[in-house]
Gaussian input, Z-matrix of N, CA and C with variables (Angstrom, degrees):
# hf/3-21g

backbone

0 1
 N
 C     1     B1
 C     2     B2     1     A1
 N     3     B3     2     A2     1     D1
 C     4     B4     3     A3     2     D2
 C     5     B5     4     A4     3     D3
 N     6     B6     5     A5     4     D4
 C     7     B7     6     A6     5     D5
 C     8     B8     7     A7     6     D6
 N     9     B9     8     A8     7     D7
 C    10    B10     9     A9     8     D8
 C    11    B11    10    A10     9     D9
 N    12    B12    11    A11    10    D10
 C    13    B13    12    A12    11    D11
 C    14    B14    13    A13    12    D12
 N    15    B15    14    A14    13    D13
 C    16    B16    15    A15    14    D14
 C    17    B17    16    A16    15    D15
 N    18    B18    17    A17    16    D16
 C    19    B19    18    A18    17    D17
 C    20    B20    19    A19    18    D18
 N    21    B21    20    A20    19    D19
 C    22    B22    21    A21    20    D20
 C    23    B23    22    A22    21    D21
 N    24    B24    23    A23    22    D22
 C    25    B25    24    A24    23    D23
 C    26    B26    25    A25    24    D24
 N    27    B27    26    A26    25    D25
 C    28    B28    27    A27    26    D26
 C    29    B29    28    A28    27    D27
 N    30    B30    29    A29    28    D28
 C    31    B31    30    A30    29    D29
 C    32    B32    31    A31    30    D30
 N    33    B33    32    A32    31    D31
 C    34    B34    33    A33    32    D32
 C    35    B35    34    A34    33    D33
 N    36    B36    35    A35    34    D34
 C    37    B37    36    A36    35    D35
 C    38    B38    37    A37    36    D36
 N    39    B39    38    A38    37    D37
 C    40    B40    39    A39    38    D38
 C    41    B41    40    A40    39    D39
 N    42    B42    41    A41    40    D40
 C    43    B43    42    A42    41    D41
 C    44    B44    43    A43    42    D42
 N    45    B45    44    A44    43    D43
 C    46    B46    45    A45    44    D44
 C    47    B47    46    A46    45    D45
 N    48    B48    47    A47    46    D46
 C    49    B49    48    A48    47    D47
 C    50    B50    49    A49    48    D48
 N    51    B51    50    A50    49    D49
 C    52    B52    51    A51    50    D50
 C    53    B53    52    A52    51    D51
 N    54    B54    53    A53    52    D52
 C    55    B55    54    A54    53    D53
 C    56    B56    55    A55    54    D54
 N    57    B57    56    A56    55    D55
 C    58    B58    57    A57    56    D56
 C    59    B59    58    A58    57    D57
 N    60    B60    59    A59    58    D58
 C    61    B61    60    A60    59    D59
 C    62    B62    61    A61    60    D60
 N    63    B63    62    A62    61    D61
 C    64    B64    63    A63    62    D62
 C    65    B65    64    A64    63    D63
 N    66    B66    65    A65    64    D64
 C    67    B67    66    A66    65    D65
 C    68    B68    67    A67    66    D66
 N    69    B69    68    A68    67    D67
 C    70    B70    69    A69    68    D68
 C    71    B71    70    A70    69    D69
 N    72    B72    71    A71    70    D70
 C    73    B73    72    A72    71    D71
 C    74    B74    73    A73    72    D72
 N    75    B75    74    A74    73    D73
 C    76    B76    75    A75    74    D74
 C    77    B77    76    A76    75    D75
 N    78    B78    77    A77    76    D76
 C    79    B79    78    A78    77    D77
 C    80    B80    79    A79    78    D78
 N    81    B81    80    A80    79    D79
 C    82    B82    81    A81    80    D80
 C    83    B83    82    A82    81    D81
 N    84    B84    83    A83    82    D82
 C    85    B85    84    A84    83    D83
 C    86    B86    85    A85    84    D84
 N    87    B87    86    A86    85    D85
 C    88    B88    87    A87    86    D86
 C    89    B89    88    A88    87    D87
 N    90    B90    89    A89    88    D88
 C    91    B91    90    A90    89    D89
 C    92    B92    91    A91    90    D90
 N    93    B93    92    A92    91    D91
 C    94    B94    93    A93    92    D92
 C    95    B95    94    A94    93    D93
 N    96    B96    95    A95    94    D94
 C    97    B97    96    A96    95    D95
 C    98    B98    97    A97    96    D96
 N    99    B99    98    A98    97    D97
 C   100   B100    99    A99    98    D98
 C   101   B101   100   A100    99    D99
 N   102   B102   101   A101   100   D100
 C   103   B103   102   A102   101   D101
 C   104   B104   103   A103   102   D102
 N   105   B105   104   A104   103   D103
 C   106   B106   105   A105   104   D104
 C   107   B107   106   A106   105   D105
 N   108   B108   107   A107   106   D106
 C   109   B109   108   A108   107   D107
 C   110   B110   109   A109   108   D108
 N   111   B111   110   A110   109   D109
 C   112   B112   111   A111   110   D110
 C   113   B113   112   A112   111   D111
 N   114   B114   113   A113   112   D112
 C   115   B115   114   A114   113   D113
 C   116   B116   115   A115   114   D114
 N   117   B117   116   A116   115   D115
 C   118   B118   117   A117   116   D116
 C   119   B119   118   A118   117   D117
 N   120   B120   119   A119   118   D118
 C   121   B121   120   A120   119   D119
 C   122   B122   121   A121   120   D120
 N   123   B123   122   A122   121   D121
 C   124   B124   123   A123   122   D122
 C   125   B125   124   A124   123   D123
 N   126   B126   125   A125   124   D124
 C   127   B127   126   A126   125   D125
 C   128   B128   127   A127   126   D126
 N   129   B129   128   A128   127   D127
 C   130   B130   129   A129   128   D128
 C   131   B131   130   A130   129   D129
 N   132   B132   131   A131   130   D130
 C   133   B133   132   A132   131   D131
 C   134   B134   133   A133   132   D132
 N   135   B135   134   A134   133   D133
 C   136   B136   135   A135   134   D134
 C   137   B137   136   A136   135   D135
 N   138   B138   137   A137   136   D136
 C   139   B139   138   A138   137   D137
 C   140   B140   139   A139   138   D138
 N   141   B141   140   A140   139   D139
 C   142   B142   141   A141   140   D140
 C   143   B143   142   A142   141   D141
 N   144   B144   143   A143   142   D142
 C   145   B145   144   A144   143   D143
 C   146   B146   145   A145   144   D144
 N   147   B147   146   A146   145   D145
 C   148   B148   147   A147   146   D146
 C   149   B149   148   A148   147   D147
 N   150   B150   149   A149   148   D148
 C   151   B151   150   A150   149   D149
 C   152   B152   151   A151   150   D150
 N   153   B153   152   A152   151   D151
 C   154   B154   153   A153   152   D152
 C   155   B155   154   A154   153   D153
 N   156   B156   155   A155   154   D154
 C   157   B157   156   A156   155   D155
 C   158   B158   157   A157   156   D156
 N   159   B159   158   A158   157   D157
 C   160   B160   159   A159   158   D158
 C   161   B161   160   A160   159   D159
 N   162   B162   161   A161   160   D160
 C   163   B163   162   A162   161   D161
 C   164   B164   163   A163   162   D162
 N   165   B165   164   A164   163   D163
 C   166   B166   165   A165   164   D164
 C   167   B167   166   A166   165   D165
 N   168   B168   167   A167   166   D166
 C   169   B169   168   A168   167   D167
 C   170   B170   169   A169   168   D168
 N   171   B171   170   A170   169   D169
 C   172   B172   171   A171   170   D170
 C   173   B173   172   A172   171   D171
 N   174   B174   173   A173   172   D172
 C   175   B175   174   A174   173   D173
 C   176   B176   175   A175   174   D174
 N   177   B177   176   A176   175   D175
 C   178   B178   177   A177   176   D176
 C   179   B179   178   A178   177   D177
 N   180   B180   179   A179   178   D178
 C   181   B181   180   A180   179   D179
 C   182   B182   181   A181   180   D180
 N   183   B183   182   A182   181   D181
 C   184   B184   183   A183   182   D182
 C   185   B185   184   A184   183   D183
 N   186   B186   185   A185   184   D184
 C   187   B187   186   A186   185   D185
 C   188   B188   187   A187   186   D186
 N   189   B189   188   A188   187   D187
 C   190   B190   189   A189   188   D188
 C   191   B191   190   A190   189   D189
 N   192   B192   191   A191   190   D190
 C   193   B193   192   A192   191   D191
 C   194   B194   193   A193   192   D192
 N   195   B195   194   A194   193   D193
 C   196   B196   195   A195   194   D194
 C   197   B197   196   A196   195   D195
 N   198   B198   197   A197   196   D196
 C   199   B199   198   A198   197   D197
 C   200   B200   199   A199   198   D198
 N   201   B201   200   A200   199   D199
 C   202   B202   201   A201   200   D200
 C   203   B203   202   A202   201   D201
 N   204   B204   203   A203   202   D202
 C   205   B205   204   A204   203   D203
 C   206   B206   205   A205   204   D204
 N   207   B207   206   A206   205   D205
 C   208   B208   207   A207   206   D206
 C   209   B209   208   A208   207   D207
 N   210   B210   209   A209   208   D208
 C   211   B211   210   A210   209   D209
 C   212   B212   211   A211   210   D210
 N   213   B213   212   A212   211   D211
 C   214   B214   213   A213   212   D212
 C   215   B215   214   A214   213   D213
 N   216   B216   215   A215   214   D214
 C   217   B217   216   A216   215   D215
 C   218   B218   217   A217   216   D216
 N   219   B219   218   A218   217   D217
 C   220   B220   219   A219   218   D218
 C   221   B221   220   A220   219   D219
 N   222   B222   221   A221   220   D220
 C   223   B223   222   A222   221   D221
 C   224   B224   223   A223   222   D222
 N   225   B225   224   A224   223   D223
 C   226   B226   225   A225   224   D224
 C   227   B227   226   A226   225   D225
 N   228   B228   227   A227   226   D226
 C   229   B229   228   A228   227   D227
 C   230   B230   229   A229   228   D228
 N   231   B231   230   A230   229   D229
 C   232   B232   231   A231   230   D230
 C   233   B233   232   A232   231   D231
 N   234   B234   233   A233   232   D232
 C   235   B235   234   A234   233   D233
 C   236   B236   235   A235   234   D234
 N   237   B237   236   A236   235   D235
 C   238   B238   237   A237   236   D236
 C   239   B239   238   A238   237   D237
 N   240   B240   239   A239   238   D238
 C   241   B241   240   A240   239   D239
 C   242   B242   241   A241   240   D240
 N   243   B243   242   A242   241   D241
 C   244   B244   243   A243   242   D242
 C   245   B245   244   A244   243   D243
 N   246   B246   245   A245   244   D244
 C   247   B247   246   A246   245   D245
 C   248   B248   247   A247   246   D246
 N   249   B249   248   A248   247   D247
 C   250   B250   249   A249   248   D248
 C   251   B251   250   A250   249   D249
 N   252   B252   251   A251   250   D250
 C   253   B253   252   A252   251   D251
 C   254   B254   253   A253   252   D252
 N   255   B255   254   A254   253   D253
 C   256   B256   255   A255   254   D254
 C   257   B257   256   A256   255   D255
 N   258   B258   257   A257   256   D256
 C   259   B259   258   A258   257   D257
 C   260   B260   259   A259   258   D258
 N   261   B261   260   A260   259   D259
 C   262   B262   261   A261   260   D260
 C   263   B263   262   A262   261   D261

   B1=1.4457
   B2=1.5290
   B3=1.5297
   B4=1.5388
   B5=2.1911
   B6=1.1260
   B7=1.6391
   B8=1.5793
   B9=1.5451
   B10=1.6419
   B11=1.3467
   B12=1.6531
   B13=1.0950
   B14=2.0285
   B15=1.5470
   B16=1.6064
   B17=1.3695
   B18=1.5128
   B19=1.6560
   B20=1.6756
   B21=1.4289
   B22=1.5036
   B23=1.4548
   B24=1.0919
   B25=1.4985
   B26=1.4889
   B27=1.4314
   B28=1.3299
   B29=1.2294
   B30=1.5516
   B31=1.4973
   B32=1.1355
   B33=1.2847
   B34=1.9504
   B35=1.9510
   B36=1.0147
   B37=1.8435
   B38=1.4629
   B39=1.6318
   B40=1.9681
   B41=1.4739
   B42=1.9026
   B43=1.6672
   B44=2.0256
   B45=1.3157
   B46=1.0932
   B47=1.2733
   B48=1.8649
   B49=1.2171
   B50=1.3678
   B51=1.6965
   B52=1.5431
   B53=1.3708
   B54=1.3186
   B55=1.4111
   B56=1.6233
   B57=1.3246
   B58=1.7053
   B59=1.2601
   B60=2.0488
   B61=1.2528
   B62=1.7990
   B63=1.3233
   B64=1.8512
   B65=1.3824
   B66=2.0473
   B67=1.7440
   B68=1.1750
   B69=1.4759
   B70=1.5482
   B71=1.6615
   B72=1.1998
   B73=1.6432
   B74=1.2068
   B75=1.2148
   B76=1.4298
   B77=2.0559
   B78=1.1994
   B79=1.7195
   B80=1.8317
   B81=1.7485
   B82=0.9249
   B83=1.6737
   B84=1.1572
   B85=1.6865
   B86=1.3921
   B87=0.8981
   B88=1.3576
   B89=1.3167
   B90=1.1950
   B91=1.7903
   B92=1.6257
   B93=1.4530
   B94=1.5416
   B95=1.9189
   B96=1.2493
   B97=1.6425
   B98=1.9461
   B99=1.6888
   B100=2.2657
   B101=1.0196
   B102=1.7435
   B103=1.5485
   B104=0.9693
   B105=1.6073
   B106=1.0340
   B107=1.8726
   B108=1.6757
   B109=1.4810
   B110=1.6012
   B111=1.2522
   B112=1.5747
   B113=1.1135
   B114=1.3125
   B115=1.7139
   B116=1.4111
   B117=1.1084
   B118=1.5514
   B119=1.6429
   B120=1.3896
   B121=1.4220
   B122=1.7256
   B123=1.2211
   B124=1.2344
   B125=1.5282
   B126=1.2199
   B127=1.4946
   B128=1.6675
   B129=1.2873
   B130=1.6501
   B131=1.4973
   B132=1.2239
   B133=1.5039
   B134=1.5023
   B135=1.0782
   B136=1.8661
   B137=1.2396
   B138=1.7321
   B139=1.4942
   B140=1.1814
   B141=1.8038
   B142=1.6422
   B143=1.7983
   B144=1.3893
   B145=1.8335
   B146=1.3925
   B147=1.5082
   B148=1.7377
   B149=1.6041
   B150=1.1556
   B151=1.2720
   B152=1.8209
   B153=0.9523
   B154=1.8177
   B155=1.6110
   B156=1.4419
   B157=1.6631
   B158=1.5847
   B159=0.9030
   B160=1.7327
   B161=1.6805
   B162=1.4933
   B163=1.7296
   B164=1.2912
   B165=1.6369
   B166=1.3351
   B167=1.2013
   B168=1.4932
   B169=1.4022
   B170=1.1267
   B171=1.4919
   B172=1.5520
   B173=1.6412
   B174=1.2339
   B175=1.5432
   B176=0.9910
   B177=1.5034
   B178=1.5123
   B179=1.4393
   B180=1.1077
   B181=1.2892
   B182=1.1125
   B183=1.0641
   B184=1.9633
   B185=1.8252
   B186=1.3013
   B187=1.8060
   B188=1.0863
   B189=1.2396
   B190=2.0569
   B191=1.2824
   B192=1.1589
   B193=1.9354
   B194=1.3537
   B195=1.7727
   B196=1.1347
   B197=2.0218
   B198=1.5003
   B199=1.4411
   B200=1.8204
   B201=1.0683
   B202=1.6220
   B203=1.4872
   B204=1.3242
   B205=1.5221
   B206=1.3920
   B207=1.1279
   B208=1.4622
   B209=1.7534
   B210=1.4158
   B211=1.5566
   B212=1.8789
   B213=1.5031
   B214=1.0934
   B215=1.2365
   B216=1.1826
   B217=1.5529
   B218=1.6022
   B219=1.4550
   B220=1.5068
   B221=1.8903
   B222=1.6183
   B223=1.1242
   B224=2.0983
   B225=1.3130
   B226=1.8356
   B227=1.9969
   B228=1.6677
   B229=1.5331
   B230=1.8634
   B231=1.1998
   B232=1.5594
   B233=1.2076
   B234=1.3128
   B235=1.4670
   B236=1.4768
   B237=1.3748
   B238=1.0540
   B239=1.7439
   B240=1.7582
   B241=1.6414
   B242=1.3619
   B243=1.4465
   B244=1.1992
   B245=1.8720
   B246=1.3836
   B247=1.8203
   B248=1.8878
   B249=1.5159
   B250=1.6753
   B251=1.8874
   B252=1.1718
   B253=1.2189
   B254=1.8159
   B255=1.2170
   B256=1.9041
   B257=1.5666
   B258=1.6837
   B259=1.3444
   B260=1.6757
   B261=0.9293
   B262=1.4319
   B263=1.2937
   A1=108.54
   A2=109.32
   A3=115.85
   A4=94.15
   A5=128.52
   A6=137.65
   A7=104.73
   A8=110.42
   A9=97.78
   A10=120.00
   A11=137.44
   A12=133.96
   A13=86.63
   A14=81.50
   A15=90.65
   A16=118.94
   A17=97.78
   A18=110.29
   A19=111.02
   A20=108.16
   A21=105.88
   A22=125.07
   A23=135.46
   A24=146.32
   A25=146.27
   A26=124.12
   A27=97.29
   A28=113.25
   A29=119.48
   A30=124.00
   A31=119.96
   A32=128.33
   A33=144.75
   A34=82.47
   A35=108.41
   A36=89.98
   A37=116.16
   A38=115.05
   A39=108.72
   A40=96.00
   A41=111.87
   A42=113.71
   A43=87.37
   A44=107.25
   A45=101.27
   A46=149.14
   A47=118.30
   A48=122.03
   A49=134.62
   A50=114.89
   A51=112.33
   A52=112.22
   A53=118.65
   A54=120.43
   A55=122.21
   A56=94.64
   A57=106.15
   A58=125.44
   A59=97.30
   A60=91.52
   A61=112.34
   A62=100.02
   A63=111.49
   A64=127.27
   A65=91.88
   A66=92.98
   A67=107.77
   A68=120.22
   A69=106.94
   A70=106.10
   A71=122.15
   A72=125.74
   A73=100.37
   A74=134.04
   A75=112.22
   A76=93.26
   A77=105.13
   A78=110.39
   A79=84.51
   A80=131.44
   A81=103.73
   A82=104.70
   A83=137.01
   A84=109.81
   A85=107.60
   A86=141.67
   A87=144.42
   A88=131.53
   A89=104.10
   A90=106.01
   A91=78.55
   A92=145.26
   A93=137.31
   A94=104.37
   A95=88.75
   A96=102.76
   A97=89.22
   A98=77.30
   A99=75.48
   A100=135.60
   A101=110.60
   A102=111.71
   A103=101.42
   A104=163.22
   A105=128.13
   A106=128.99
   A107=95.14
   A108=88.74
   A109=133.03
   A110=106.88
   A111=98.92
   A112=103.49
   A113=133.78
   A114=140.52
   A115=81.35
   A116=158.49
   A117=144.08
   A118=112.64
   A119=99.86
   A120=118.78
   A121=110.56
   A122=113.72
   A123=128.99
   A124=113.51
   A125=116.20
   A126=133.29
   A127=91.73
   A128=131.12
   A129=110.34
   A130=123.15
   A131=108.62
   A132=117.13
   A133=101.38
   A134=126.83
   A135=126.15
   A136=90.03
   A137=155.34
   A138=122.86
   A139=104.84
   A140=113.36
   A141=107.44
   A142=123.42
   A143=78.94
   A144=91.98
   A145=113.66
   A146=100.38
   A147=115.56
   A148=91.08
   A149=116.51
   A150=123.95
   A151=118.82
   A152=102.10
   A153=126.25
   A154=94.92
   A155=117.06
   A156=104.65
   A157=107.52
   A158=136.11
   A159=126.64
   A160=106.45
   A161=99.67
   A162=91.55
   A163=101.22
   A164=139.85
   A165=131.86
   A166=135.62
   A167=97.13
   A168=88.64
   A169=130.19
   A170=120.35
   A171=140.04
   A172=90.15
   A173=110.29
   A174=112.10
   A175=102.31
   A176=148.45
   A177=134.22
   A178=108.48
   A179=108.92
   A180=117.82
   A181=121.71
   A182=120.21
   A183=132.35
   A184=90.51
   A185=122.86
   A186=110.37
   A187=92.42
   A188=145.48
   A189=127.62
   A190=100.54
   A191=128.28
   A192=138.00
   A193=101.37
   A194=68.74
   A195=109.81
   A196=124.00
   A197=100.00
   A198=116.95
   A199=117.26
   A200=104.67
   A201=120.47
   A202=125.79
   A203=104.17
   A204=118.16
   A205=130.45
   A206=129.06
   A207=112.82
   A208=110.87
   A209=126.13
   A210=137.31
   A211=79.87
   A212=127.23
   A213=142.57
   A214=116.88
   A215=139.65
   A216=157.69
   A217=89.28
   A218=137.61
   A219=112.45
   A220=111.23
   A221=102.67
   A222=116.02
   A223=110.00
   A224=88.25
   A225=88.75
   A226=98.27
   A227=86.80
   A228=75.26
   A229=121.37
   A230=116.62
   A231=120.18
   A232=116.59
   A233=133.98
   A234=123.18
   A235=100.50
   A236=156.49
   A237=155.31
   A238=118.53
   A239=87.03
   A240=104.28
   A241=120.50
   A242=111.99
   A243=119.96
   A244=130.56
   A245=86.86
   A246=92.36
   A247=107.16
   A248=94.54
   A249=99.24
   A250=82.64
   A251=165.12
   A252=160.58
   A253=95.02
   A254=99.07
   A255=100.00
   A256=110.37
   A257=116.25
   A258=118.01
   A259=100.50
   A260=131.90
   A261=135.24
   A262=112.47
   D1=132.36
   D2=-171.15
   D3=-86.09
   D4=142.15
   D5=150.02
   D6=-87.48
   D7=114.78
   D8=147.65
   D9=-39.92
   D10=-158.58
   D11=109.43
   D12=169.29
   D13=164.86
   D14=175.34
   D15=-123.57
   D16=135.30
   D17=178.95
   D18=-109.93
   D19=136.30
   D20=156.60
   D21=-88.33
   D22=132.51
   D23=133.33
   D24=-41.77
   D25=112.08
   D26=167.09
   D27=-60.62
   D28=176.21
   D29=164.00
   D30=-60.47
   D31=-32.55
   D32=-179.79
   D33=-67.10
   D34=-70.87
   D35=-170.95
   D36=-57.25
   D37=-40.66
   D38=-160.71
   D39=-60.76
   D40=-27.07
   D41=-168.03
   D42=-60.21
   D43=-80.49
   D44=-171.28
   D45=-22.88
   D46=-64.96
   D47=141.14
   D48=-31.62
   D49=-34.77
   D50=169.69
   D51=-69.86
   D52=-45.51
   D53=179.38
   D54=-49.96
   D55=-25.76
   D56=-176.92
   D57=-75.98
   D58=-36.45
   D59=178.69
   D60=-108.47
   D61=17.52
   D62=162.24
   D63=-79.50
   D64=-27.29
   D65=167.76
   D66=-112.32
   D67=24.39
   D68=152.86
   D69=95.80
   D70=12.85
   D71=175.81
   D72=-88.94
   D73=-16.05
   D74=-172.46
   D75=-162.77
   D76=141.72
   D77=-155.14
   D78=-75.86
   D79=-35.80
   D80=-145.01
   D81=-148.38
   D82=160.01
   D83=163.41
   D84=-52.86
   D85=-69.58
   D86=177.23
   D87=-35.94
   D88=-6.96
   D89=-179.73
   D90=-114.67
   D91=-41.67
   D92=-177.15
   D93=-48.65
   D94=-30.20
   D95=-153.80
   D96=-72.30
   D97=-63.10
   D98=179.31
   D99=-45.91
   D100=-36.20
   D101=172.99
   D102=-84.46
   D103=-21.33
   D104=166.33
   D105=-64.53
   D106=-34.27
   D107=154.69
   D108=-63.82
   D109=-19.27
   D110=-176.17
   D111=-101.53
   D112=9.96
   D113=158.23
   D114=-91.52
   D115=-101.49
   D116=-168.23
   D117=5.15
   D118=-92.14
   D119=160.17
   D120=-12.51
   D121=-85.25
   D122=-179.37
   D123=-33.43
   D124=-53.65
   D125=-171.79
   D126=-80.33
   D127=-42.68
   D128=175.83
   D129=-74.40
   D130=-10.62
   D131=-176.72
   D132=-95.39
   D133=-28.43
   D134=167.52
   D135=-98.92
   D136=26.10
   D137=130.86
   D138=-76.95
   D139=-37.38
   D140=-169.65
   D141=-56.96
   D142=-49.36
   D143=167.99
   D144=-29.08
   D145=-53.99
   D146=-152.52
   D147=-70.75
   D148=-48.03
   D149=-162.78
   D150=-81.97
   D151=-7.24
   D152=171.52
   D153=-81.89
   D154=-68.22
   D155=-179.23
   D156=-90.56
   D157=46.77
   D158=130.75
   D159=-91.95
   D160=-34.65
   D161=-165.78
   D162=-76.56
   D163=-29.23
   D164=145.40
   D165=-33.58
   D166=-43.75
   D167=170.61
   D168=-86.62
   D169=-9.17
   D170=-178.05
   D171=-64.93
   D172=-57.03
   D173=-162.52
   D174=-69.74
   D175=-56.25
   D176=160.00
   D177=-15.09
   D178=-78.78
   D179=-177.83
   D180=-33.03
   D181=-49.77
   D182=-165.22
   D183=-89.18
   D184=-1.51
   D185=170.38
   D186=-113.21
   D187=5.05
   D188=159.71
   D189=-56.40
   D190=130.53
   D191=140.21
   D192=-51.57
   D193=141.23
   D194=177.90
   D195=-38.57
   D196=-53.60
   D197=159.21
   D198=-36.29
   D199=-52.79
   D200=-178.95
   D201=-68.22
   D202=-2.55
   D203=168.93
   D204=-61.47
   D205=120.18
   D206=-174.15
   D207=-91.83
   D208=140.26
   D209=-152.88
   D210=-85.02
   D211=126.86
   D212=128.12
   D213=2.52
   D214=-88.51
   D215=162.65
   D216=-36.38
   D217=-45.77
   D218=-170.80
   D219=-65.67
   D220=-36.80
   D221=-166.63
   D222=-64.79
   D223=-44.74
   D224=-160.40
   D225=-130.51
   D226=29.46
   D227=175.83
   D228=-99.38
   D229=-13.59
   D230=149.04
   D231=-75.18
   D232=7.25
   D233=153.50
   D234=-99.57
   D235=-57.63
   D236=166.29
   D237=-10.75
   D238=-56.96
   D239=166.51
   D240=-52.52
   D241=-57.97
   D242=172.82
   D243=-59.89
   D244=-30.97
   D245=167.87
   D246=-68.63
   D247=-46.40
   D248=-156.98
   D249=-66.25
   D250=-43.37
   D251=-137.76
   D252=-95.09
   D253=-41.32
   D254=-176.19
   D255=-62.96
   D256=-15.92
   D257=-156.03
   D258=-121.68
   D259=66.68
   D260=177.25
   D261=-61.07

């Protein structure tokens, strides 16, 4: 199902969108207008994604014991060494 409806523009966009559909990227304002919403769309549905597995993984994370932790200094402490030796 098509919606009428009316949108305003700044001038920096009507330039744009006209330009797009003068060289032929897009047949119409309205088809410029859709793909940019469905690149919207697109881009909120891969933040959600993104943002569904950090909080998975946060929670993994936050159920390792305590024991299972790795010590700071084990992780980045031969690079530390190696910076503090580069910097006399």
């Amino acid at each position: 199902m098509t919606v009428k409806t009316t949108l305003s523009f700044t001038d920096r966009h009507h330039r744009f969108i006209a330009e797009k559909v003068g060289t032929g990227v897009f047949a119409s304002h309205s088809a410029a207008v859709s793909a940019a919403i469905e690149l919207m769309m697109q881009d909120e549905a891969e933040r959600e994604v993104a943002l569904a597995a950090l909080a998975d993984e946060i929670r993994d994370r936050m159920r390792t014991p305590r024991d299972e932790f790795v010590d700071e200094d084990q992780v980045v402490g031969a690079a530390r060494a190696r910076i503090a030796a580069s910097n006399p």
